[in-house]
C-alpha positions in Angstrom: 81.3 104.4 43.5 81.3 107.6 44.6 77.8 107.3 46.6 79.3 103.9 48.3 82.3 106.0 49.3 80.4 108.2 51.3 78.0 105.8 52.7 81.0 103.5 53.9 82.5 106.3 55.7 79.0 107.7 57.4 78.4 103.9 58.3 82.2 104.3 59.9 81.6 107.0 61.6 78.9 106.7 63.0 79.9 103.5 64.4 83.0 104.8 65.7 80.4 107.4 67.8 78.4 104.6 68.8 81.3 102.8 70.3 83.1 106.0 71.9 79.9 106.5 73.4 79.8 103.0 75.1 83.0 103.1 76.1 82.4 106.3 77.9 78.8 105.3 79.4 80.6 102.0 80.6 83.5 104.3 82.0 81.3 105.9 84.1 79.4 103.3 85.2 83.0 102.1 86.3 83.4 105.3 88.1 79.8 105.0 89.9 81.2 101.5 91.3 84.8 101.3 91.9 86.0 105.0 91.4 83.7 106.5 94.1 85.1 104.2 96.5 88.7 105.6 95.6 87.3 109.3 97.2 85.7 107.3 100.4 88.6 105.1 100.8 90.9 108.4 101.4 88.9 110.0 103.4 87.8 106.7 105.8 91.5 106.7 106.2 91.7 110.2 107.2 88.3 110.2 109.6 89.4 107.0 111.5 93.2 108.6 112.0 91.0 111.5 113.2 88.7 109.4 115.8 92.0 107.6 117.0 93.9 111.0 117.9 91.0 112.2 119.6 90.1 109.1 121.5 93.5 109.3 122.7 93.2 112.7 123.9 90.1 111.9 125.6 91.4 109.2 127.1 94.3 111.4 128.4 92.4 113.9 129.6 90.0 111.5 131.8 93.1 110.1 133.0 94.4 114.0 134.2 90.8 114.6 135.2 89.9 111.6 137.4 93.7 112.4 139.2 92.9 116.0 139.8 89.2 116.0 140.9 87.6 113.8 144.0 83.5 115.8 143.0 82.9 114.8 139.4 80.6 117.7 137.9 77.7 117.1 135.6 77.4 119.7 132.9 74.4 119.7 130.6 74.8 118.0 126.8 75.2 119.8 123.9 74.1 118.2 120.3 75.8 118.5 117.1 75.6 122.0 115.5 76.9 123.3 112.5 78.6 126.1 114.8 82.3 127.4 113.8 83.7 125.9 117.2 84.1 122.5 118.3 83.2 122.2 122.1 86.0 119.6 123.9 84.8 116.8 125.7 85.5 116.1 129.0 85.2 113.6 131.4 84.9 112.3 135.0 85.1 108.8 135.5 87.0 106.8 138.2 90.1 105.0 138.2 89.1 102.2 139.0 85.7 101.7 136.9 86.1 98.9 133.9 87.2 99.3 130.5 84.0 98.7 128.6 82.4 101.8 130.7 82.0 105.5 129.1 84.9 107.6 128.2 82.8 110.5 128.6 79.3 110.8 129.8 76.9 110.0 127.3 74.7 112.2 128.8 77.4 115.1 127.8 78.0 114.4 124.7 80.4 116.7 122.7 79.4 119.2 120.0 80.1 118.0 116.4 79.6 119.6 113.1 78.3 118.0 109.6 81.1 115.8 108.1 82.8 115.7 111.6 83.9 112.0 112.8 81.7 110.3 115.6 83.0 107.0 115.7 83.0 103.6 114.2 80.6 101.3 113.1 81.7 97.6 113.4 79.8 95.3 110.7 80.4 91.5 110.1 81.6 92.2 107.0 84.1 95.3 107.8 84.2 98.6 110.2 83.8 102.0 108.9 84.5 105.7 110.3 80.8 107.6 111.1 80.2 111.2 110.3 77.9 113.5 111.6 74.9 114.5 108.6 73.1 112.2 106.1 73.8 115.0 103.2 75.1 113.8 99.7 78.8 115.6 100.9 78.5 113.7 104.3 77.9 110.2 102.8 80.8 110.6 100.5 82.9 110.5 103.5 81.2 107.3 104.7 77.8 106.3 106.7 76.5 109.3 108.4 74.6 110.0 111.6 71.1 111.3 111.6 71.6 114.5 113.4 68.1 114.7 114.5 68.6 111.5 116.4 70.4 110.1 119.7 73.9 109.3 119.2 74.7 105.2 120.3 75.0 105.1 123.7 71.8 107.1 124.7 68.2 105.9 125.1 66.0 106.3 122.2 67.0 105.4 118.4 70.2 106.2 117.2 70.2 106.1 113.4 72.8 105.8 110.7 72.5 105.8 106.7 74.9 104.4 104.6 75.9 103.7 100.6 74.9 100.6 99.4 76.6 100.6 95.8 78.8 103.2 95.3 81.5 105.7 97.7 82.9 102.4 99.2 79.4 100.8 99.8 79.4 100.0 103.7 75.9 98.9 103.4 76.4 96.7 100.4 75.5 93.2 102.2 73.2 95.1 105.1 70.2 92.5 103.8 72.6 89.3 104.6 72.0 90.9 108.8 69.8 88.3 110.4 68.2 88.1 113.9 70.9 87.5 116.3 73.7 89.4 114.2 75.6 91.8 116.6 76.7 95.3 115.3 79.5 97.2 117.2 79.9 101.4 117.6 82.7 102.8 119.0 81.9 106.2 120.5 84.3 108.5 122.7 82.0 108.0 125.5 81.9 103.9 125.5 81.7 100.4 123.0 78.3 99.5 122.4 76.8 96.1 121.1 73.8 96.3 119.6 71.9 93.0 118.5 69.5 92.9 115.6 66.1 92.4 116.5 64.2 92.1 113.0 64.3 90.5 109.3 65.9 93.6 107.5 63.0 95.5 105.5 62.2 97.8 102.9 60.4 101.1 103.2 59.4 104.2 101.4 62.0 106.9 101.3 60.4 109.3 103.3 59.2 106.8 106.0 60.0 109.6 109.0 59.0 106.6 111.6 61.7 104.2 110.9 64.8 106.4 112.5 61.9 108.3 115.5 62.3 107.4 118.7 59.2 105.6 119.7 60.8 104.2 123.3 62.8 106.5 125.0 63.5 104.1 127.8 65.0 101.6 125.5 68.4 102.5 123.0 67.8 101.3 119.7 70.0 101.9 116.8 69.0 102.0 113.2 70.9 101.6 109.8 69.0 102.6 106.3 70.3 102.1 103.1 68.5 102.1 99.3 66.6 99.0 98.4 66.9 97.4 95.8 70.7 97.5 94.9 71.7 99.6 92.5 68.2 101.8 92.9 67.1 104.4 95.0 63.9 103.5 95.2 62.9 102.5 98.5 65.1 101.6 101.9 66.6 98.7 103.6 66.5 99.3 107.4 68.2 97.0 110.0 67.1 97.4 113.3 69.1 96.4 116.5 68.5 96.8 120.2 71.2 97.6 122.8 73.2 94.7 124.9 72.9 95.9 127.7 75.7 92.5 129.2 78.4 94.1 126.5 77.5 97.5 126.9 78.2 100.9 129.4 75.1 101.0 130.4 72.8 103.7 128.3 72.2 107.2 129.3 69.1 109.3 129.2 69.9 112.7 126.7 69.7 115.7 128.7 70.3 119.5 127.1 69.4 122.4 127.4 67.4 123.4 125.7 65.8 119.6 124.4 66.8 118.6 120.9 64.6 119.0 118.5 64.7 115.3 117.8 62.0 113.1 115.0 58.5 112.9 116.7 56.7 109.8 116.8 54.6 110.1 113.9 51.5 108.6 116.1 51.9 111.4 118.1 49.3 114.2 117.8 52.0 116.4 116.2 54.8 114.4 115.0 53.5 114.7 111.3 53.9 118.6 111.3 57.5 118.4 113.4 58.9 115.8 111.2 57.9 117.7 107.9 61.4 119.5 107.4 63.5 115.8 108.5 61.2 113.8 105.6 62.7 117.0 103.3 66.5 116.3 104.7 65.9 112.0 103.7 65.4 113.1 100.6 68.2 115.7 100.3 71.0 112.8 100.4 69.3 111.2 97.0 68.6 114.7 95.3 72.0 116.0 92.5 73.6 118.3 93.3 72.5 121.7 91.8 75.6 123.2 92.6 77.4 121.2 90.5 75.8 121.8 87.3 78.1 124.5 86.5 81.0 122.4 86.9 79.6 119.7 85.6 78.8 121.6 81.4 82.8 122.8 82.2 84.4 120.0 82.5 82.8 118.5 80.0 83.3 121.2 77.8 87.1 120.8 78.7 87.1 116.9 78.0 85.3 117.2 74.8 88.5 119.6 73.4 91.2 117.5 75.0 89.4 114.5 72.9 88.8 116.2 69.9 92.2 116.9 69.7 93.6 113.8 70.7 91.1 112.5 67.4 93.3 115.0 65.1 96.7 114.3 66.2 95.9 110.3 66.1 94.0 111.2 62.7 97.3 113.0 61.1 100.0 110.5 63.4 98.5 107.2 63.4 101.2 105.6 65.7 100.4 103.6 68.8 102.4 106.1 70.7 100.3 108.8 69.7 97.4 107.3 70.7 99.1 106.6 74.5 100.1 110.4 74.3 96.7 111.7 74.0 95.3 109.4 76.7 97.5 110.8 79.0 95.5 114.6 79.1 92.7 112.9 78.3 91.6 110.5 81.6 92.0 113.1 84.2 90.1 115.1 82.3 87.5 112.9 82.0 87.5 111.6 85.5 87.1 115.4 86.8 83.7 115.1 84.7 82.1 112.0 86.1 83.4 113.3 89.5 80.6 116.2 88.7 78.9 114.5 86.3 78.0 111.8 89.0 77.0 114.6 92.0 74.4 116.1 89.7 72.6 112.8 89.0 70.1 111.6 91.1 72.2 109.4 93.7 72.0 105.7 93.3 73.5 104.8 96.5 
């Protein structure tokens, strides 16, 4: 009897285990899917109140600008940079030019750091806030710009890389684009349309040649995102070509001095210059070492709070006891998938 006794209670609790662990497996998984989007949702709210304000100050300063000056200036362009300052743009356009034409020059367009707003994209399915970098952080915030591209609105290929499962998943239904479908980005310097050209398509993940320009007389724009869903393991890219009828009409980048933008890897030396940007496509899929730390603490801290939940229920079995404990218990363990999840390999 004795023997039975114990064996009944090891089956038990190891049983228990087996479920606690599924449950918590399954509650991250949750948290991959829905919870991520919680973090981008806050801050697409924040960004987009960002690009509005600025717009508007933009707007009011062309206004003030096109007033006071009768010589418009031209001033060279300055890219993003991950400088401490944040250049303001300025503009000369007439009074009397139409709506749909450039706020600013797009051939002057304003500095912008990593995670900085840059405008929004407009997809059939919804619109979403841009920022500036294609890091792990960046994409958190929402699809980010490939810095080592043209922005929309200039010749070349302007790129952009979104999530397609998790942090909101912009990109979610990117393979349901089609020829024909029309893709809208609101800049500060201009609305542009941009029409896809081609079936969607998967690549490698390093594939440099996908967001190169390879026509610099012709603005192109991009969008990446992982393929299959749910995987990493290649990318879906969308490409689109500028309409010109619904457009400001594109401008040429000038800067000095030139950017160093993605080489066409046909070129001569496009393999050697695009060597550190096939390092950065990867960064956004890498964990997050940094994290790691964090990561061992909080679950350090969530494995008490539940172990002591387990004794109090244990000694007070009461429905209300086990409600108490799950109170301390589930922001505790939401802090650790937040970490947990930034140290894992993304899934996008």
């Amino acid at each position: 009897m004795v023997m039975r006794e114990r064996l009944r209670r090891t089956l038990g609790g190891a049983g228990r285990t087996l479920i606690t662990s599924g449950l918590l497996i399954l509650g991250f998984v949750g948290y991959q899917l829905w919870g991520t989007g919680l973090i981008t949702a806050r801050e697409q709210n924040r960004l987009k109140d960002r690009f509005t304000s600025e717009l508007a100050r933009v707007q009011s300063s062309t206004a003030t600008t096109a007033t006071s000056s009768t010589s418009p200036t031209t001033r060279p362009s300055t890219r993003p940079s991950t400088g401490p300052t944040t250049a303001r743009p300025t503009a000369t356009t007439s009074t009397t030019a139409p709506a749909s034409s450039p706020i600013v020059s797009a051939a002057r367009i304003p500095t912008v750091n990593d995670g900085d707003v840059v405008g929004i994209i407009h997809l059939p399915w919804s619109n979403y806030a841009v920022v500036e970098g294609t890091s792990r952080s960046d994409l958190e915030k929402g699809p980010g710009h490939y810095p080592a591209t043209v922005f929309p609105g200039q010749l070349g290929n302007a790129a952009i890389a979104g999530h397609r499962t998790t942090y909101l998943h912009p990109f979610y239904d990117a393979d349901t684009l089609h020829v024909g479908s029309e893709i809208r980005v609101d800049m500060l310097w201009g609305r542009y349309t941009y029409r896809v050209t081609r079936e969607p398509y998967p690549v490698s993940p390093t594939d440099v040649a996908v967001v190169a320009t390879h026509d610099p007389t012709t603005a192109m724009l991009t969008l990446t995102t992982c393929n299959p869903k749910y995987s990493a393991r290649q990318r879906l890219v969308v490409e689109a070509a500028l309409i010109v009828a619904k457009s400001p009409p594109p401008r040429p980048y000038v800067a000095q001095p030139p950017p160093k933008q993605l080489q066409d890897p046909d070129t001569p030396d496009g393999v050697s210059k695009n060597a550190a940007t096939q390092a950065s496509l990867r960064n956004g899929l890498a964990g997050d070492t940094a994290s790691r730390t964090p990561t061992v603490l909080w679950g350090m801290f969530a494995l008490i709070v539940g172990l002591a939940w387990w004794w109090v229920y244990r000694h007070w079995r009461h429905p209300l006891t086990w409600f108490a404990g799950l109170v301390p218990f589930l922001p505790v363990l939401f802090g650790f998938y937040v970490y947990l999840e930034r140290v894992l390999p993304a899934g996008f």
